[in-house]
C-alpha positions in Angstrom: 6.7 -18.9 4.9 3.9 -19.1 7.8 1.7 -16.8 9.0 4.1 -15.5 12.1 7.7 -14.7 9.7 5.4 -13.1 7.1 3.6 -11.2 10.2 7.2 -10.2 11.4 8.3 -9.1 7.9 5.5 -7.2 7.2 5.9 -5.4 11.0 9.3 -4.7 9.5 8.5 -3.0 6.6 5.7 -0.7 8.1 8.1 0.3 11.1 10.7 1.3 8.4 8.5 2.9 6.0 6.4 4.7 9.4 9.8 6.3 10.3 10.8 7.5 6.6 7.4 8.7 6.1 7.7 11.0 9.5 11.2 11.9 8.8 9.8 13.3 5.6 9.0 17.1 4.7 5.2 15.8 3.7 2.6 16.5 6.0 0.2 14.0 4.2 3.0 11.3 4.6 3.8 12.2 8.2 0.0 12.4 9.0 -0.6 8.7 7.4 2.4 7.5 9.1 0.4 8.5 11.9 -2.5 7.2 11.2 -0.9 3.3 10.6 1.0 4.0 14.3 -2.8 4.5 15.9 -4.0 1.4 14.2 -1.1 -1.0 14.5 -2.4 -3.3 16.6 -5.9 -3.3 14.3 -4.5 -4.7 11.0 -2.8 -8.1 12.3 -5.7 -8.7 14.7 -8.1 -8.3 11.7 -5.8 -10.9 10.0 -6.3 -13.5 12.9 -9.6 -12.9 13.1 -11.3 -11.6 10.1 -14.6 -10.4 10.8 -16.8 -7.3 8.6 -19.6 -5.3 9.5 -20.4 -5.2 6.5 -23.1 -7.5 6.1 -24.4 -6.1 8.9 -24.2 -2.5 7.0 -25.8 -4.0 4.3 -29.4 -5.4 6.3 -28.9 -1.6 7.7 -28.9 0.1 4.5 -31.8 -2.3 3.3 -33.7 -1.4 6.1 -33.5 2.5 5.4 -34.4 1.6 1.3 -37.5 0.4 2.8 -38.1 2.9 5.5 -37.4 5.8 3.0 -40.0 3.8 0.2 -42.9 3.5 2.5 -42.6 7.1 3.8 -43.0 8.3 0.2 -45.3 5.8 -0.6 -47.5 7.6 2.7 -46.5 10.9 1.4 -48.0 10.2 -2.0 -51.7 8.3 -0.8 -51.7 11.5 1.3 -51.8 13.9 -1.8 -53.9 11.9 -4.0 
């Protein structure tokens, strides 16, 4: 099965499930149902292309360890 049928299939399946889920009496279901309509063109272009932030979050939230250490570390030379 390549990448295309099982792209198709899985299209399918959300489209099916999208429209039971809003048919529903569940407000949680009908607002995720939502949610995946919004985004639909997101998921399969993150499949063809399949980049993270999130080494980039991770130098962020590195840099704010060290920004928050030598703020305390001034803090503290300040008192002493």
């Amino acid at each position: 099965m390549g990448f295309g049928s099982l792209l198709k299939e899985a299209t399918r399946f959300l489209n099916d499930w999208c429209r039971r889920a809003e048919a529903s009496k569940l407000s949680v279901l009908q607002k995720m149902a939502s949610t995946f309509q919004r985004r639909r063109t997101g998921v399969p272009n993150h499949h063809r292309c399949p980049i993270s932030t999130g080494p980039l979050e991770g130098v962020n939230n590195k840099i704010k360890i060290l920004q928050r250490h030598a703020t305390a570390t001034v803090t503290w030379n300040s008192f002493a």
